[in-house]
TORFI-680738 format. One record per residue: x, y, z of N, C-alpha, C, O, CB in turn; residue in one letter. Coordinates in steps of 0.05 Angstrom, whole numbers, plus 5000, padded with zeros to 4 digits. Glycine has a CB too. Layout:
<sites>
XYZXYZXYZXYZXYZA
...
</sites>
This chain:
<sites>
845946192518848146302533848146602528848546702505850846172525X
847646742550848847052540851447212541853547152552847447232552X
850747402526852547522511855547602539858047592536850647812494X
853947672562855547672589857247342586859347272575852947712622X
855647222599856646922603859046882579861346892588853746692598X
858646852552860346862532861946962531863746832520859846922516X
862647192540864447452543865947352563868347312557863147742550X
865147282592867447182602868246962596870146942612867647182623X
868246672579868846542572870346542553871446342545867746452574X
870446762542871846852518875147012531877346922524869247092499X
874847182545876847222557878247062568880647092563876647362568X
877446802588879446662594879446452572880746272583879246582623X
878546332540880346242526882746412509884046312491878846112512X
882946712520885246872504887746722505888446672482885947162517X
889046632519891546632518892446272527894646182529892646892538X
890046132529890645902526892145722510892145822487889345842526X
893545492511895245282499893345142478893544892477896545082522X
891545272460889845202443887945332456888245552467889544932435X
884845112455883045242474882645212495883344982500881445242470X
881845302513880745242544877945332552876245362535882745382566X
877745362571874445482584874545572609876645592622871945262587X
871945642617872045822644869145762646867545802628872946192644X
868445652675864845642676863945912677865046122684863445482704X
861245832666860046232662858346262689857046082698857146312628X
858446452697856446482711853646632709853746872706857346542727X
851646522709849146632702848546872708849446952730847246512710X
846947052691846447332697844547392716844147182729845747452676X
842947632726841347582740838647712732836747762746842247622762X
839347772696837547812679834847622683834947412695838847782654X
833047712672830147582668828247642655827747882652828847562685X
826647442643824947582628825747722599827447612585824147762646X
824148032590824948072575827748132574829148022557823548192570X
829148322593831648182585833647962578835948032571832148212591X
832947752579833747572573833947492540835647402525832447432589X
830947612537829947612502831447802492831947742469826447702493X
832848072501834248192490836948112483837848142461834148372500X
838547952510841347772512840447642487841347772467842047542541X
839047422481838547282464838347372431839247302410836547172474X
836147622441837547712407840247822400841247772378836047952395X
841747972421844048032413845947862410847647922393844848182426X
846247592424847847382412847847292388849847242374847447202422X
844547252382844547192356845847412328847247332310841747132354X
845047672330846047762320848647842322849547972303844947862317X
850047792340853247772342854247472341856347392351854447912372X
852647332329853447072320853547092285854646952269851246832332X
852147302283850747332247853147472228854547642239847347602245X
853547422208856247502183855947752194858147812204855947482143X
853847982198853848222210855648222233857948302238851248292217X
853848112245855948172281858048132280859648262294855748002307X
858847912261862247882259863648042249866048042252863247692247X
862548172239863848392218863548622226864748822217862848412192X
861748632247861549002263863949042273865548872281859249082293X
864149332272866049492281865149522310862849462319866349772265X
867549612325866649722349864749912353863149892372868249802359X
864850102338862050322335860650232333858850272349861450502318X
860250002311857449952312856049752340854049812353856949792283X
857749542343857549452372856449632398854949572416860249392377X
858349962391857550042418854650202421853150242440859750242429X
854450272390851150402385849650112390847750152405850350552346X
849849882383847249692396846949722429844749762439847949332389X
849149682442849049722470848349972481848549992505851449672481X
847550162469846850382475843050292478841150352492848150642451X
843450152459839350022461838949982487837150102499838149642445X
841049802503840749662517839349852550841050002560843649512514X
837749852559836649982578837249882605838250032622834049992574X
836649612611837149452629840049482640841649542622836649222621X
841049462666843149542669845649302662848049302654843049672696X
843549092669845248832665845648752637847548622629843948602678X
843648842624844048722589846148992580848048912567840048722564X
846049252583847249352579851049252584852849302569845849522589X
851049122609853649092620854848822597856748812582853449012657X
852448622602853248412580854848542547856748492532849848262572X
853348682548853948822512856748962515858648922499851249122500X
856849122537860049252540861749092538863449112521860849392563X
861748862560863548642557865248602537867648622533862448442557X
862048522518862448392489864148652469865148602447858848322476X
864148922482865649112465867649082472868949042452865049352464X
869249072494871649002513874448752491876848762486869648792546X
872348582486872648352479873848422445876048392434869548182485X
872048482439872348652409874048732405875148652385871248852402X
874948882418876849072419878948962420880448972400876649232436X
880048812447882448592445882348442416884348432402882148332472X
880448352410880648232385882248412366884148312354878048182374X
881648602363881748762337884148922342884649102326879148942331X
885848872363888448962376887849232382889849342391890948932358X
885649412381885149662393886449812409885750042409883349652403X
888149772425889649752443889850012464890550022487891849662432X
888850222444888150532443885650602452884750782467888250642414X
884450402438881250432448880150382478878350502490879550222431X
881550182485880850052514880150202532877750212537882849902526X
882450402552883250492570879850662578878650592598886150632563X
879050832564877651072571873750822562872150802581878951442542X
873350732546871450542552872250382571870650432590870750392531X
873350262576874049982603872650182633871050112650879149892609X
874450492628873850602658870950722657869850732678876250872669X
869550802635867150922636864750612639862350672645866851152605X
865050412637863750172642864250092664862449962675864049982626X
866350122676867650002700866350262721866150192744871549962696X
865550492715864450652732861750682736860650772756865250852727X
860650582712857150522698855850382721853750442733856850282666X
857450162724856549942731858949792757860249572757856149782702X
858850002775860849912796859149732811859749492816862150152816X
857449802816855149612830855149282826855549112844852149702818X
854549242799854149002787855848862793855648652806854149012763X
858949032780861148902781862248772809863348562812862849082770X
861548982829862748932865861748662867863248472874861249172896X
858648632860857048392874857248202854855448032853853848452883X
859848192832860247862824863647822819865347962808858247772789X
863647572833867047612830868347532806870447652802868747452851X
867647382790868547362760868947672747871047762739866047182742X
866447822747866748142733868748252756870348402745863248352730X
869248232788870948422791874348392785876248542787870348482815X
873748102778877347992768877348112747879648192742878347632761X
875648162729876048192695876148482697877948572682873248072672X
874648722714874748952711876949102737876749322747871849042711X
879048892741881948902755883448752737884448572749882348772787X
883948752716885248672689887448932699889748882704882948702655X
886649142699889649312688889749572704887649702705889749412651X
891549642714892249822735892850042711893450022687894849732759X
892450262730893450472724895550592694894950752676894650482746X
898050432700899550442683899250352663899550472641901050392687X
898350102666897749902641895750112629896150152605896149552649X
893950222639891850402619892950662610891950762589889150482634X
894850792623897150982611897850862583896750952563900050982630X
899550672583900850552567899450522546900250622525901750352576X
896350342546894850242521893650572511893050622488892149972529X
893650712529892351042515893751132492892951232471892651332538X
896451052501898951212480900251092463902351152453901151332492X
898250842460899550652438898550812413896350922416898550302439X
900150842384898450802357897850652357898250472373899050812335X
895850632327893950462316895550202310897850152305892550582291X
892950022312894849672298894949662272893049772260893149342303X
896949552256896149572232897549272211899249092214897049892223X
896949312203897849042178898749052151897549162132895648872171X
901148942150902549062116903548782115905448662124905549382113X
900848692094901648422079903748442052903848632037898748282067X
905048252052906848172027905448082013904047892020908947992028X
905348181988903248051960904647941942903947941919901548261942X
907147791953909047561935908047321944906147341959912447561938X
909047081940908746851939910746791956912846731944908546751916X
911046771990912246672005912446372010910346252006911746772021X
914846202020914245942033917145982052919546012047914045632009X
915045952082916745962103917145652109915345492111915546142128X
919345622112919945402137918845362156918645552172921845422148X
917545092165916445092188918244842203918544622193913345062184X
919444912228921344672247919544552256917144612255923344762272X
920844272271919044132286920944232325920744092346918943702270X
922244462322922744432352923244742352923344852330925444202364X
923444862373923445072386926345182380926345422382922545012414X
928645082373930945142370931844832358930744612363932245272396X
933544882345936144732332937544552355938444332350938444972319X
937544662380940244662395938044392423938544212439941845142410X
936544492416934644262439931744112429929444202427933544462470X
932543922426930643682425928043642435928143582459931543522435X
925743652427923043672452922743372441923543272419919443962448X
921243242466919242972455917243052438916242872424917642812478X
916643232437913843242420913943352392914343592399911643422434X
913943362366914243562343912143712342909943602345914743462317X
912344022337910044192333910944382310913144402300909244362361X
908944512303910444762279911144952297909845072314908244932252X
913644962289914245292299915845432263916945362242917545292337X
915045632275915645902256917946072264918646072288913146102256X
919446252242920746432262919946742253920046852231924146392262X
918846832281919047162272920047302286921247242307916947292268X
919747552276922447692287920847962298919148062283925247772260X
921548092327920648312331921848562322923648562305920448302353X
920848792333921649092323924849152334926249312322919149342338X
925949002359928648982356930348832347932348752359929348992369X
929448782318931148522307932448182313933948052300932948612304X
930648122344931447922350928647682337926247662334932247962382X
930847572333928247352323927947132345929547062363929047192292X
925247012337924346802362922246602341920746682323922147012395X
922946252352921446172347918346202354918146322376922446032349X
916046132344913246082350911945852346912545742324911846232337X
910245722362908745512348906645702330906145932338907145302371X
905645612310903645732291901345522298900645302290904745742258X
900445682314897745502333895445622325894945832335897745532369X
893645512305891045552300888945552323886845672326890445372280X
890245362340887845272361887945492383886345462401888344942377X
889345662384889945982393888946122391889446252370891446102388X
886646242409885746482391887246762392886646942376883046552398X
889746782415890946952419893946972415895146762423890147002437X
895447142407897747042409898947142435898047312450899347102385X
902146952437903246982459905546912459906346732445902246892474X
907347052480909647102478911947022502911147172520909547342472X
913446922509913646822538916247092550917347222533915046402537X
916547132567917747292576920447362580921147562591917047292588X
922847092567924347152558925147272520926847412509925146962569X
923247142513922747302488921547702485922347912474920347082474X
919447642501918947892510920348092507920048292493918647892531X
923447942536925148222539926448242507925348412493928048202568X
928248112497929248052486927848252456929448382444929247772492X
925348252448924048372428923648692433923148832413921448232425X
923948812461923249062472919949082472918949272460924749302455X
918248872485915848882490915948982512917648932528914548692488X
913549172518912849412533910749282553908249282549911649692514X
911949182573909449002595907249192607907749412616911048852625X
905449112608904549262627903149122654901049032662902749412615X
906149192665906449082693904349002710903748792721907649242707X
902949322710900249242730897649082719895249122725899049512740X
898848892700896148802690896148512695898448422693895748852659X
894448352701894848122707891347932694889348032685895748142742X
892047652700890947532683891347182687893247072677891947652660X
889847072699889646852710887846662688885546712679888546902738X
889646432683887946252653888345962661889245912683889846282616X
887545772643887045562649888545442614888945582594883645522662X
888845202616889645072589887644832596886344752616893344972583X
888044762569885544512560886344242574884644102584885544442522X
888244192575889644062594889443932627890543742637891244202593X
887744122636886544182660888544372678888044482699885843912674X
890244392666892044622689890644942698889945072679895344722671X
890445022715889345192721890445492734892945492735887845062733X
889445702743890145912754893345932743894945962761889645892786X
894445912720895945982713896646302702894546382693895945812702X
898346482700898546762702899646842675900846692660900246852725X
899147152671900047202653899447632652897547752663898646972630X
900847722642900447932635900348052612901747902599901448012645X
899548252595899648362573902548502560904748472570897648532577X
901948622539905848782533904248932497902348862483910248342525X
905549082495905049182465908149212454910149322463903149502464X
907749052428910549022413909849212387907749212376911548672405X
912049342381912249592364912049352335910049432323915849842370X
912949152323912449042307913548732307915748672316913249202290X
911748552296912148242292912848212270911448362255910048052297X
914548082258914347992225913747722218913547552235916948042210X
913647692205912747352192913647432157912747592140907947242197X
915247282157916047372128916947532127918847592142914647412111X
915447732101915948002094912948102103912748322091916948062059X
910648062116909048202131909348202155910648042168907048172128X
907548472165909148612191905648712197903848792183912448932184X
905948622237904348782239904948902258906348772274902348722238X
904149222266905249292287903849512304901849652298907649342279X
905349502326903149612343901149382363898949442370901149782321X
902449112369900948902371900848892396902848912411901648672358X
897448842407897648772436897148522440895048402435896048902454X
899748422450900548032464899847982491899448182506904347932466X
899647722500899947692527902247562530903347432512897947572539X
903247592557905647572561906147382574904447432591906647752571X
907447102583906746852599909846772606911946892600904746592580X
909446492623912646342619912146132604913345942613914246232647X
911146082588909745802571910845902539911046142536905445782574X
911545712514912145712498910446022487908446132497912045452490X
911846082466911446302443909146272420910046142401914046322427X
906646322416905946192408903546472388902246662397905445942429X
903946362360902446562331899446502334898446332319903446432292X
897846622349895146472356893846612324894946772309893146602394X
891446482323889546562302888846902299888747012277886746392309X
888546982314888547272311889847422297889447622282888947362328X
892147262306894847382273895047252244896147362224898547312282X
893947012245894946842227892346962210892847002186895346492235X
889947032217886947022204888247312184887447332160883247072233X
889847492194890747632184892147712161892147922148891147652195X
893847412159896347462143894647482098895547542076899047072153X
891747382110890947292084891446992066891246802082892047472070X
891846922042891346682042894146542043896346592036889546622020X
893046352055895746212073895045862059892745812050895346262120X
896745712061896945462057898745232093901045272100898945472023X
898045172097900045042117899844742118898044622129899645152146X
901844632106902844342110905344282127906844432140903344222084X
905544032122907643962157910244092147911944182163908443522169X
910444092121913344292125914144612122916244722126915144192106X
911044732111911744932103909645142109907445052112912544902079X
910045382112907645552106908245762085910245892080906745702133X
905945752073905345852043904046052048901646022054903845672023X
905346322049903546612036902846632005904146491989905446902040X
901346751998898646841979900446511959902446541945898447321959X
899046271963900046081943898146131923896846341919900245791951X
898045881909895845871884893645781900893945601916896445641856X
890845931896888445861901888645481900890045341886886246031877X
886445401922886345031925885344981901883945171894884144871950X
885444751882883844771865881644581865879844571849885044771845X
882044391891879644311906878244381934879344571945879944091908X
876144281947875344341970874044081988871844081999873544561967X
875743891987874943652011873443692029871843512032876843562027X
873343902049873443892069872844162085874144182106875543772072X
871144372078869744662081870944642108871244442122866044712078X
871844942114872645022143870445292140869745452123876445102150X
869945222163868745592170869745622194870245482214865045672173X
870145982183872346122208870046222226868046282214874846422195X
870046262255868546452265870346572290872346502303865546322273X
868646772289869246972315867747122331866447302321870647142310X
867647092356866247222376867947372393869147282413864847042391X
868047602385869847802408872247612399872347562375868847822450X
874947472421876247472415876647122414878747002411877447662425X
874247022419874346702413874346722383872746872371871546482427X
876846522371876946502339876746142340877045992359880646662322X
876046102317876545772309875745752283874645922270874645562326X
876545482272876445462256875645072245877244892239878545622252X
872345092247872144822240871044712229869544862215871944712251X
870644442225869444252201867344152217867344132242871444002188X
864844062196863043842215863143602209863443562185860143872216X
862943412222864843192228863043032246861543102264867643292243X
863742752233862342542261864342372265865542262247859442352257X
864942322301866642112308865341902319865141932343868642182323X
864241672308864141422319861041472310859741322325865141362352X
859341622291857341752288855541912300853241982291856641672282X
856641972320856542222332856142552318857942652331858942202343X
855242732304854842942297856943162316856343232338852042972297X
859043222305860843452321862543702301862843782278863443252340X
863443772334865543952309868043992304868644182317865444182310X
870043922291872343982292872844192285871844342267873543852282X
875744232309877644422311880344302296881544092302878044492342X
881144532272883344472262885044682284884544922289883544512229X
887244512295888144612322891844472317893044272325885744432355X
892644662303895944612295897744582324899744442327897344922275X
896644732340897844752364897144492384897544542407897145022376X
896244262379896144122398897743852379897843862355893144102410X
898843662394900643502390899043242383900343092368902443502413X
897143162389895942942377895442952341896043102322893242902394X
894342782346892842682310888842782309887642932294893142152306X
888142602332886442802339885242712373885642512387883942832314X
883942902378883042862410880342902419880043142417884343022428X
878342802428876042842433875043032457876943062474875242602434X
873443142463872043282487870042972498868543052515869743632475X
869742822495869142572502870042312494871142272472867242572501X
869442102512870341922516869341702495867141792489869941892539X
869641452479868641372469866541142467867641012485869841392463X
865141042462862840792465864340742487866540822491862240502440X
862340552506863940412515863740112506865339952515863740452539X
861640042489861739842469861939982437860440132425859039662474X
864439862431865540062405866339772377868539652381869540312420X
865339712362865539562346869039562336870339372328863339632327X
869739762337873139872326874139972348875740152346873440122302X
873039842380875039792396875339652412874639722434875539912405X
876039472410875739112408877139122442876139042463878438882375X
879639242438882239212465881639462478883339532494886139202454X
880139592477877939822493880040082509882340052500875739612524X
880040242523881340462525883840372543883740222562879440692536X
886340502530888340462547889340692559890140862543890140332534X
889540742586890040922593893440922599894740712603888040972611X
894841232600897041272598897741622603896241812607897741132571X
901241602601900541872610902742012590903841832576901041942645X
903542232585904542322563908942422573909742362596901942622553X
910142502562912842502568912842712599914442672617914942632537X
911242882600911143062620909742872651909642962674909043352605X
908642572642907442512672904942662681903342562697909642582694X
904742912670901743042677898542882663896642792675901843382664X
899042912642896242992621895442612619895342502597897643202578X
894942522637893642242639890542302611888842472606892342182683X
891742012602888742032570888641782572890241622583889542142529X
886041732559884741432548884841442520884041652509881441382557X
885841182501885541112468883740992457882940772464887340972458X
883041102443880241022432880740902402882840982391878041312430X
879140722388878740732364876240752354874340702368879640572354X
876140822328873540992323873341022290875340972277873741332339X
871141082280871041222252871241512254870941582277868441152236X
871741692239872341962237871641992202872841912182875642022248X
868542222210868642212174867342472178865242522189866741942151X
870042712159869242852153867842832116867342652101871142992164X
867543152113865043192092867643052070866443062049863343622085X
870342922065871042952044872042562050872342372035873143252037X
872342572073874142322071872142202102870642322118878542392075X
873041852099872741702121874941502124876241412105870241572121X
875341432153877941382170877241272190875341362204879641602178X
878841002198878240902219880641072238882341182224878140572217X
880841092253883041212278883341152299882140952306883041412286X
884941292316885341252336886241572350887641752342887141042334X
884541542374883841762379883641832415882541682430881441772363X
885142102423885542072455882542212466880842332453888842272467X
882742142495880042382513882742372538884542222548875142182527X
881742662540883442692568881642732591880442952591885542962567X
881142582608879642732637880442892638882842932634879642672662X
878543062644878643422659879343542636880643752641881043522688X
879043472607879743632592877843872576875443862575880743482579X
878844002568876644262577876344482542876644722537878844532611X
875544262527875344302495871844402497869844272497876043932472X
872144652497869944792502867744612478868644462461870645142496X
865444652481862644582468861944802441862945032439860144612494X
860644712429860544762397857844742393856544542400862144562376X
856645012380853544952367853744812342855544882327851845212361X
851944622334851844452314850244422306849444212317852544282314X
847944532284844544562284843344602303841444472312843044372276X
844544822312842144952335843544802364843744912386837944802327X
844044662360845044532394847644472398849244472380843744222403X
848544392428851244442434851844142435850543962445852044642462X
854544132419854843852419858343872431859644092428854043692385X
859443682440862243522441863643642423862343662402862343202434X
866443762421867743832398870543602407871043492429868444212394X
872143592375874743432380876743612367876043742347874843112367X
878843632377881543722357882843572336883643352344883743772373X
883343612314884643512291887543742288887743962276882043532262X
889643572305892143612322894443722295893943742271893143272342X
896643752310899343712275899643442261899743402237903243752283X
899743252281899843042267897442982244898242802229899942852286X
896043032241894143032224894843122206893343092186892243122230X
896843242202898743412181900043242164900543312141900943602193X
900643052171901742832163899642692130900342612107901742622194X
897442702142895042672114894142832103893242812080892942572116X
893943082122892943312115893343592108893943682130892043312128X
893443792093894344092086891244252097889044142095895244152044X
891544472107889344662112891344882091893744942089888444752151X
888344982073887845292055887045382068885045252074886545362032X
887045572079886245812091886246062072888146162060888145872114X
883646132072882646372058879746572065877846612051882446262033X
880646712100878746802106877247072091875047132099879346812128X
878147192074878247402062876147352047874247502045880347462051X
876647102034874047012007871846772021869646722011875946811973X
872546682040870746522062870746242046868746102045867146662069X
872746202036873345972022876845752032878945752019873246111991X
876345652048878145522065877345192065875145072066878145662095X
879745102066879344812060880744592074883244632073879844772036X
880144362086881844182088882043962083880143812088882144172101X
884643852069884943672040887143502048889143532063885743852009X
886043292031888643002037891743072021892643141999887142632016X
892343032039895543082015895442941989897342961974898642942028X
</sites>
């Protein structure tokens, strides 16, 4: 897959309800360029690439000769950048790529939606933002985590939510959604925090769910808190869909603990490791998963706080299944939309094995996972899973874990 292709798939999982996807469309690279796409993935797959700065990102793309591998690589700086909340950086690269390569862009309509991301203003606006920045608390926090969005109304479903509070002192619940790579904010919270929209920007996504062409725009909030850390200067997207602490922020806070009732800033180091997580990031796709076989299958799990199951597959199960005797029942969830099939199955990660029970949703859209070299099926390991399970989170020391209660 190149680094183009990736790039837009990466933008439309920003602001999804966990993860989602977007089909790529092929470049019209060949040949040696292609061998170039290919090395630069790899090395923006490598502890290096993850760890480059934008400079260094934009000096590789400067290699780039071809007009199309070149464009692929900008993307991938684009991308970066949102990641890294840059928000400053954008405006004047976005228009000097977007002028590079008007050509390219006219004759594909995926790049001309993505390089009509943001009008005018909106690029005013991100010019004159300050820098992002982060001021962790180096005490020993434990936040409360609810199972509903408010006190005052009841959901069918329990999820973690958090409460943080913006730069105008109003506070707002969040789900603290790992399976997020972005965070997001819904638009009555928005006003409410004094987030700075930028109107002319727009942004069409999909959820894992299968819902589609759903909308959204951007906003920069002068400061989020969580605790007693603050980051500020933050560029959110802006939606009508729940509030939600995507990984981008959370990868931030440092080492974190989260079980079903609580979240734990800088706790005591795990003093075991069940269950290895590795964090990765590409531009602004984040995750965070285990390798794992369901039904012996070789896959990958997504520890994904933000989704409501226990866990859920990107496929369907045997259809001759030794541990599923009364075979898939299909059903549909309190909303009437999200029709799934139940599976039972083994589930064994590196620390534990479990027989379960386990959903697939048609049309569900749990993007694909390299797994020794090849792309395999990924599943989500939901909140309920919380119920057996605590995730350590410690991207700092690359030592993160997930452990039986």
């Amino acid at each position: 897959m190149t680094a183009f292709n990736r790039s837009l798939m990466l933008f439309a999982w920003a602001i999804c309800v966990s993860s989602g996807s977007m089909p790529a469309t092929p470049t019209n690279g060949s040949g040696a360029g292609h061998e170039v796409d290919r090395d630069y993935d790899q090395w923006l797959q490598s502890k290096q690439g993850q760890k480059a700065t934008v400079a260094q990102m934009r000096q590789r793309c400067e290699q780039f000769l071809d007009a199309m591998s070149n464009l692929n690589c900008s993307v991938s700086v684009i991308g970066r950048m949102l990641e890294l909340k840059a928000a400053n950086q954008i405006p004047d690269y976005y228009l000097a790529i977007k002028r590079k390569h008007a050509r390219l862009i006219a004759a594909d309509a995926e790049l001309t939606v993505l390089f009509s991301m943001f009008g005018n203003e909106s690029l005013s606006i991100l010019r004159a933002s300050d820098d992002f920045s982060v001021s962790r608390t180096r005490q020993r926090e434990v936040l409360a985590i609810h199972p509903y969005s408010s006190d005052f109304s009841i959901a069918d479903q329990e999820l973690p939510f958090i409460d943080v509070q913006g730069a105008s002192g109003h506070s707002a619940r969040f789900v603290l959604d790992t399976g997020a790579p972005q965070t997001r904010v819904n638009q009555a919270t928005a006003k409410l925090m004094g987030i700075r929209l930028l109107t002319d920007s727009h942004y069409a996504y999909s959820t894992f769910y299968g819902e589609k062409d759903l909308s959204a725009s951007l906003g920069i909030v002068d400061s989020l808190t969580v605790g007693t850390s603050q980051f500020k200067n933050v560029l959110v997207f802006v939606s009508d869909r729940d509030n939600l602490l995507g990984l981008d922020l959370i990868s931030k806070l440092g080492r974190l603990k989260i079980t079903k009732k609580a979240l734990e800033l800088n706790p005591v180091p795990a003093a075991r490791c069940e269950s290895p997580i590795a964090y990765t990031r590409t531009d602004i796709n984040q995750r965070l998963t285990i390798e794992a076989q369901l039904d012996n299958r070789a896959t990958l799990a997504i520890v994904d706080t933000g989704n409501v199951d226990y866990l859920t597959s990107a496929a369907p199960g045997e259809s001759v299944n030794a541990f599923d005797s009364m075979g898939p029942n299909s059903s549909t969830n309190a909303t009437g939309r999200q029709r799934f099939q139940a599976f039972k199955g083994v589930l064994k990660l590196p620390g534990s094995t479990q027989m379960i029970s386990y959903k697939y949703y048609p049309g569900f859209t749990i993007p694909p996972s390299i797994l020794s070299g090849r792309y395999v099926p990924s599943i989500l390991l939901g909140w309920r899973a919380f119920n057996d399970f605590e995730l350590n989170l410690d991207i700092d020391t690359g030592r993160s874990c997930f452990n039986r209660v």
